[in-house]
N, C-alpha and C positions, 0 to 999 in steps of 0.2 A: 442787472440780474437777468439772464439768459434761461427761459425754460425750454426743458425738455419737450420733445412732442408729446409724449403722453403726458406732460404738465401739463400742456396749455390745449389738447385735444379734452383735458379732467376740465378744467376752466372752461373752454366754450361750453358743453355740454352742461356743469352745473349754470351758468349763464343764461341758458336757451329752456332749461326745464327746471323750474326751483325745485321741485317734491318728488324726486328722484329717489328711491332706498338707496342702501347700497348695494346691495345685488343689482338692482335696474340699472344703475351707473356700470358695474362692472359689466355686468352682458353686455348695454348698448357698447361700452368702449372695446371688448373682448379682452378683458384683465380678468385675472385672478381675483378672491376676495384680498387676500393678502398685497398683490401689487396693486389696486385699489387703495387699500388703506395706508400701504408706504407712499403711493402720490397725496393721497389725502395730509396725511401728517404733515409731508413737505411744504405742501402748498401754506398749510396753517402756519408751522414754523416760519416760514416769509412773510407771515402777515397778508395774502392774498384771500386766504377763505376763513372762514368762521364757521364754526359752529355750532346751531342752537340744539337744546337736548329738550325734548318736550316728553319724559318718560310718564311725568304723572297724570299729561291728557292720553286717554286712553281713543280721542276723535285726532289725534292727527301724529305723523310717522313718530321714529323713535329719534331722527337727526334729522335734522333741515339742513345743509349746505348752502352759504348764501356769499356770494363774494364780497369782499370789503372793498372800499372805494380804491384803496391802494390794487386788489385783483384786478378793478374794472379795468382800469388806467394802463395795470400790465397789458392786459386781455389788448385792447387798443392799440398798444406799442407793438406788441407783438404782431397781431394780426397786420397793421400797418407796413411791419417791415418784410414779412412774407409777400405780401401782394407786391408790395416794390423787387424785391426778390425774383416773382413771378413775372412783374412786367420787365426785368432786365434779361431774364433767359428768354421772355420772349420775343424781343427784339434782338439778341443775337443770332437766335433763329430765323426771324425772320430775313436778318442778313446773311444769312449763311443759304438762307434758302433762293436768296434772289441772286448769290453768285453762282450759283451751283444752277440754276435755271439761265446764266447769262452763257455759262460755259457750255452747258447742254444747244444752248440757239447758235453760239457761235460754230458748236462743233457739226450743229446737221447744217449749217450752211457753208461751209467749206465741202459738206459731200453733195449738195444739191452743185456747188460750182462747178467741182472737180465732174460731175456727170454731164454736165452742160458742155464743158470745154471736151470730153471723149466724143 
């Protein structure tokens, strides 16, 4: 199962801050309340987050957002294959950067020659 970024940016975020509103959630992410709650649903529909509803303590929020072990594991997978992701463009780069730096040395030294032999 493949999330979205704004799925799994909703997951790090409930992950890193458990007692989040959902307005606090939606600002830090910069979502709507409504695209909020359509990632929220999704995530729950998957079985990644839960729910708890604490209406009749009037000492702590109205939803707690809490990942399920199955979110954590995504959260994991996911994060894991991004960085490999990250470490494979950067090693193209950096191959790309050290041809494109071999072709630069070969080309000023063909002009230091070519000045030498005038």
């Amino acid at each position: 199962m493949q999330l979205n970024k704004d799925e799994f940016e909703l997951l790090r975020k409930i992950d890193n801050r458990k007692n989040l509103s959902q307005r606090e959630l939606a600002k830090n992410l910069g979502f709507s309340l409504g695209k909020l709650n359509y990632c929220l649903r999704g995530l729950v529909d998957k079985g990644l987050v839960k729910l708890n509803n604490f209406k009749n303590n009037n000492n702590k929020l109205n939803y707690v957002y809490l990942l399920t072990p199955k979110g954590f594991s995504h959260k994991v997978a996911q994060t894991i294959n991004f960085m490999n992701l990250k470490f494979r463009e950067y090693d193209e780069l950096k191959k790309e950067a050290e041809l494109l730096m071999k072709a630069k040395s070969k080309k000023n030294s063909k002009r230091k020659s070519k000045k030498i032999i005038e």
